[in-house]
C-alpha atoms as one frame of an Amber mdcrd trajectory, in Angstrom:
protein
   9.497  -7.411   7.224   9.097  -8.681  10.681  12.378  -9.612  11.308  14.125
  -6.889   9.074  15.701  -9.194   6.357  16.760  -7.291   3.328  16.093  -7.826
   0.956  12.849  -9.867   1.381  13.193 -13.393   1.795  10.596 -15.252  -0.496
   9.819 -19.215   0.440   9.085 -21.737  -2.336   8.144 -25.334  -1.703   9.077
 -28.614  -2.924   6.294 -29.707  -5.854   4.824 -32.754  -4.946   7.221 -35.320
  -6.544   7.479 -38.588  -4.935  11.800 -38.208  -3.543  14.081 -41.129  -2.045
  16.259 -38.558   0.047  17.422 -35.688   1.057  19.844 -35.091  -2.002  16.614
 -36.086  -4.607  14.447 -33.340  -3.626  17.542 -30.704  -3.786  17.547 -32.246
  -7.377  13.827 -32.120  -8.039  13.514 -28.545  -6.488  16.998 -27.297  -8.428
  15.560 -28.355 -11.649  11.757 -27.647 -11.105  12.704 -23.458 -10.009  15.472
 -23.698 -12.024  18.406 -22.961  -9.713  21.143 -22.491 -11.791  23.533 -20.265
  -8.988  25.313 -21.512  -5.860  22.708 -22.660  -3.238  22.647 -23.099   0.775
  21.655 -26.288   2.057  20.416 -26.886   5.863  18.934 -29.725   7.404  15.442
 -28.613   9.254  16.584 -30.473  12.780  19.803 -28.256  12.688  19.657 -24.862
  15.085  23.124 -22.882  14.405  24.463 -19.433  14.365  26.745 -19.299  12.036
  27.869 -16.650   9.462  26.683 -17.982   6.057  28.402 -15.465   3.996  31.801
 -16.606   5.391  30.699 -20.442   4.358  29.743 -19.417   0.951  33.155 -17.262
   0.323  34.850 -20.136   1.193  33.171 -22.509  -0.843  33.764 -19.960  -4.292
  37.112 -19.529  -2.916  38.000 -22.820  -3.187  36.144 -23.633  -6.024  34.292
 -26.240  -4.536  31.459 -28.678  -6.329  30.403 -28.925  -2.407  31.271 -27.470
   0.952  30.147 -29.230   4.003  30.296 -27.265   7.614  32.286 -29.404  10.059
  31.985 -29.249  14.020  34.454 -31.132  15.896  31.797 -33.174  18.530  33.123
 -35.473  21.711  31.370 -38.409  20.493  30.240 -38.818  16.933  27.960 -41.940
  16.495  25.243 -40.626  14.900  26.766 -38.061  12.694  28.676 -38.487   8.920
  32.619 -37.958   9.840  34.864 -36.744   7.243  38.440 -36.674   7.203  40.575
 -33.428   5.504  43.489 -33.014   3.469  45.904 -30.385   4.259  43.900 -28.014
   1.908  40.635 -28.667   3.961  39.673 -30.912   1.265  37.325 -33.909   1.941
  39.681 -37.455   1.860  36.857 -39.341   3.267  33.548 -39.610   4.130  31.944
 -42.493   6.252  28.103 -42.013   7.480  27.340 -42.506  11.366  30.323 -44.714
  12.080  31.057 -46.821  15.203  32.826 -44.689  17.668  36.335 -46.293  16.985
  35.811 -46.796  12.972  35.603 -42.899  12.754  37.683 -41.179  10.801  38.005
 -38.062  12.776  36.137 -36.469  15.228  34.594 -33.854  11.994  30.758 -34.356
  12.206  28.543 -33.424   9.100  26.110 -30.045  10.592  23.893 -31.210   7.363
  24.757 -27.610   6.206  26.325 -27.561   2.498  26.999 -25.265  -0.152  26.724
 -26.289  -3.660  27.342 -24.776  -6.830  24.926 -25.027  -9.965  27.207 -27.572
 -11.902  26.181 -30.427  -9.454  22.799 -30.181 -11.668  24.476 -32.076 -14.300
  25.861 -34.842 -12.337  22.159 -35.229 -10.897  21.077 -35.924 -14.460  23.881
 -38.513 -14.954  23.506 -42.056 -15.396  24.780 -42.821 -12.234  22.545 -40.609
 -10.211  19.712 -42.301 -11.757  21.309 -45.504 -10.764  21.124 -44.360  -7.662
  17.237 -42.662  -7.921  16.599 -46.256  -9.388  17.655 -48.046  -6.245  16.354
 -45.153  -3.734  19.380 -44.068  -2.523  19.954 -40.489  -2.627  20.565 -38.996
   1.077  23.697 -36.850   0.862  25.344 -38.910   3.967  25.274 -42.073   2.899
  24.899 -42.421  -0.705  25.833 -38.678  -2.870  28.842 -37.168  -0.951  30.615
 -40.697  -0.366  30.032 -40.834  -4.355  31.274 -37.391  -5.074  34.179 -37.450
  -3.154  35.280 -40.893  -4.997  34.743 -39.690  -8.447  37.237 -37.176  -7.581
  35.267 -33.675  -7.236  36.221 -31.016  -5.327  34.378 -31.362  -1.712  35.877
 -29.529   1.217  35.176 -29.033   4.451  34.580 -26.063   6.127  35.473 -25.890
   9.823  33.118 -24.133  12.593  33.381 -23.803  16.716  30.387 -21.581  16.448
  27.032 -22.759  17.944  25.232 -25.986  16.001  23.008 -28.217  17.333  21.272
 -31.315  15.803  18.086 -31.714  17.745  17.148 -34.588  15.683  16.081 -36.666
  18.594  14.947 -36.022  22.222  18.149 -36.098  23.718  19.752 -33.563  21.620
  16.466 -31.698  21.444  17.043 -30.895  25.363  20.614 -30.770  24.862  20.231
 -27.935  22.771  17.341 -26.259  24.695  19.346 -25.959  27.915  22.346 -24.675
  26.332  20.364 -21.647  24.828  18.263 -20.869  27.531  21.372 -20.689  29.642
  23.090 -18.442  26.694  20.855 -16.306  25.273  19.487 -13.205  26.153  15.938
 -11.459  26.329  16.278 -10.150  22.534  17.543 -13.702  20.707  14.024 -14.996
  23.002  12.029 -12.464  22.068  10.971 -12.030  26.097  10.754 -10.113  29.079
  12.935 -10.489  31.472  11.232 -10.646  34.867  13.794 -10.115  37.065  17.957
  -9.228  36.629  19.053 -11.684  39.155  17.175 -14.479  37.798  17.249 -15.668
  34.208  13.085 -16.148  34.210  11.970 -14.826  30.659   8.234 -14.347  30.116
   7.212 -13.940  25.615   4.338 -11.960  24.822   3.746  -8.273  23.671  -0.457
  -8.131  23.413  -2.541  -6.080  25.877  -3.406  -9.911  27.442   0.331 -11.036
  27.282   1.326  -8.058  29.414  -1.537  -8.561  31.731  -0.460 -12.253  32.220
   3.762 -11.135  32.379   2.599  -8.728  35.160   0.989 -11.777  37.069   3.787
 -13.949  36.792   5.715 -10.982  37.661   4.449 -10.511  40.697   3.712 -14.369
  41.688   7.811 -14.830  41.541   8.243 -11.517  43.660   5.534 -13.201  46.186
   7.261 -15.920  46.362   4.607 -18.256  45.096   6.670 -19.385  41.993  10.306
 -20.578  42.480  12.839 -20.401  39.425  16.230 -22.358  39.176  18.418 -21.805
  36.167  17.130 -20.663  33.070  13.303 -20.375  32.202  11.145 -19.603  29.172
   7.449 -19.499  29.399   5.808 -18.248  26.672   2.857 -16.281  25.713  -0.535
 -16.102  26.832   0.441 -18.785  29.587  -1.620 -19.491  32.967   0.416 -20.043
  35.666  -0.436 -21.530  39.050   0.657 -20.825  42.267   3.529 -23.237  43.846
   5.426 -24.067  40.430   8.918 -24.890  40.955  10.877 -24.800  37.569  14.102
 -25.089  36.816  16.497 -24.918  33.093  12.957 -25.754  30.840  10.653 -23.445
  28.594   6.638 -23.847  28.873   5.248 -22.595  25.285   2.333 -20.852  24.673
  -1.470 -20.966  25.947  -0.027 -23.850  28.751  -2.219 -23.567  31.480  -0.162
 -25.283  34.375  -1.759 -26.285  37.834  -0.774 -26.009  41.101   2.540 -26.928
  43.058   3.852 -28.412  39.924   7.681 -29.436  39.355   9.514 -29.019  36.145
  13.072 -29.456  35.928  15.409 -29.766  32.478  11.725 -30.386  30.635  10.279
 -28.738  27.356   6.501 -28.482  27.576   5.039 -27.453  24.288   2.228 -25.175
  23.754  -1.540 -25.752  24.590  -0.345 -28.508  27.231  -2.842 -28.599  30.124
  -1.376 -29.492  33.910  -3.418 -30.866  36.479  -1.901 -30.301  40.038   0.790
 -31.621  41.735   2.667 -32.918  38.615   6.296 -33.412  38.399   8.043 -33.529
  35.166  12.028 -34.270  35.036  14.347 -34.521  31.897  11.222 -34.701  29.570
   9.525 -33.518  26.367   5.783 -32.584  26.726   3.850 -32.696  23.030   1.633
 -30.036  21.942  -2.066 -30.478  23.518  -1.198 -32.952  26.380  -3.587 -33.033
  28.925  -2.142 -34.560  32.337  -5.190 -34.847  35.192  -3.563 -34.707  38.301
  -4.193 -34.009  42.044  -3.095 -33.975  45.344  -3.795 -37.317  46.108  -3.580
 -38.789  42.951  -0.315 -37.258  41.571   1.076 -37.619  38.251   5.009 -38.069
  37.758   6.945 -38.788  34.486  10.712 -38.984  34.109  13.070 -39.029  31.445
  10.063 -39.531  29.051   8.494 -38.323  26.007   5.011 -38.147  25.313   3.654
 -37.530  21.972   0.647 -34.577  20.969  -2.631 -34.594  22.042  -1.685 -37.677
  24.686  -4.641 -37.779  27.358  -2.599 -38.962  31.008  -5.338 -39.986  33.606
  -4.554 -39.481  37.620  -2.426 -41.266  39.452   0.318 -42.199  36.582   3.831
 -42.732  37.208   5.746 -42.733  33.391   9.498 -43.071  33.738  12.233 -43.912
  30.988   9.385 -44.752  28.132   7.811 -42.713  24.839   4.176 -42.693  24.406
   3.077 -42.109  20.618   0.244 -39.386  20.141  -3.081 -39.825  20.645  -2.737
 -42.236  23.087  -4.750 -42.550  26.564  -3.111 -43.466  29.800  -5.578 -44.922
  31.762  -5.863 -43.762  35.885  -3.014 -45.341  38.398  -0.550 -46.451  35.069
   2.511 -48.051  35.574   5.042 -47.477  32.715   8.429 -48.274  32.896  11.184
 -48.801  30.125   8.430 -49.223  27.701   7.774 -47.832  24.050   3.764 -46.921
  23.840   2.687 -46.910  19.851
């Protein structure tokens, strides 16, 4: 009701069946609620606006077994490639191929249609061949296999927006590109100001108290914004923060004459001052204690939830796993902390 869907969109889980893929637990969740219509498939690291009515008159259209959405992409290690017939119908199918082995440059969104009658080939005996040997992910192992057995799988093409923020680098791929992009509505912000794309989320009594502070701190002069901001709700804001193209999520509290630039820092993260943060992902409940004269600074990084970074740290080109504690006047460089 919240979003005005109609009608109502009701959400069922996977049952707790032990799966070896992607493609199994369509199966086990297909048979278990008894899907026996035409069903949408979407990977949950995919963000895309896309209109899914025109992908699923396509796919009946066509009479396809399967319809995959297809993006063209500059370079596509890391994605399935498929390569079309004239009739948009899938040839070939290779998963994450080396950059000149690729087919095309047609990369998989991990968005499918497929119709009911795939239910029986999932109860064939070469699906449970494949259950058998624990290969069922629809990349590598069930649309290479459909496409050989000869069933109809096309491809439907798609320059609208997609991402795959299925690791760190696409994650803040994708986050730039929509904070530049979208407006106040798609955030579900206030805009602070018309000649600066600094958008502030919140509608309580104490989220409009604290958008009316940050309001007025930018106006003062006492925060500077570059680019394209989000900061969401409930946030604490100190005076001196320079930010530029990177969203702070909800109940941060962020210090004083702190730098962010091209950064996502998650919600609940605590700043000490005088931190910068460049071309990095902050988890969920990070606590950074930082001063003036012991400074904390952390560069194309990621740190993991509920990390604990002492004073004086310097973390550039490395991941720390979470629950991890970075000990006062760390040196980490190039380096993988688990």
């Amino acid at each position: 009701a919240r979003y005005g869907i109609t009608p109502r969109v009701h959400f069922k889980y996977q049952p707790r069946y032990l799966t070896v893929g992607n493609a199994d637990s369509v199966r086990v969740c297909m048979d278990y609620y008894d899907i026996n219509e035409h069903a949408l498939i979407a990977q949950g690291d995919n963000i895309f606006f896309f209109n899914m009515q025109d992908i699923i008159n396509y796919h009946m259209n066509k009479g396809a077994l399967m319809t995959i959405v297809l993006k063209p992409v500059e370079n596509v290690e890391g994605f399935g490639v498929a390569k079309l017939k004239g009739d948009n119908r899938i040839e070939y199918f290779v998963e994450k191929p080396k950059k000149e082995e690729a087919p095309s440059n047609l990369a998989n969104t991990g968005i499918y249609v497929i119709s009911p009658e795939i239910r029986k080939i999932f109860q064939s005996d070469d699906i449970n061949k494949f259950i058998s040997m624990g290969k069922m992910d629809f990349g590598k192992d069930i649309i290479p296999y459909l496409i050989n057995k000869g069933y109809p799988v096309y491809g439907y093409m798609t320059n609208d927006i997609w991402f795959d923020i299925g690791t760190p680098d696409r994650y803040l791929d994708a986050m730039l590109v929509l904070l530049r992009t979208l407006d106040e509505d798609y955030l579900n912000a206030k805009r602070i100001n018309k000649d600066v794309r600094l958008f502030v989320q919140g509608t309580s009594l104490d989220s409009i108290k604290r958008i009316k502070i940050i309001e007025r701190m930018y106006n003062e002069g006492k925060i500077k914004v570059e680019g394209s901001v989000l900061i969401g709700r409930h946030g604490q804001i100190g005076e001196g923060l320079y930010v530029e193209d990177s969203a702070i999520d909800n109940f941060s509290i962020i210090g004083k004459n702190i730098r962010v630039v091209k950064s996502s820092l998650m919600d609940r993260v605590l700043i000490g001052d005088n931190v910068a943060i460049e071309n990095s992902i902050i988890g969920r409940h990070v606590e950074i204690k930082s001063s003036e004269s012991k400074p904390v600074r952390i560069i194309n990084s990621i740190i993991g939830d509920d990390v604990i970074i002492e004073e004086g740290s310097e973390i550039v080109n490395s991941k720390i796993y979470p629950h991890k504690i970075i000990n006062t006047f760390s040196r980490i460089y190039d380096s993988v902390i688990t």
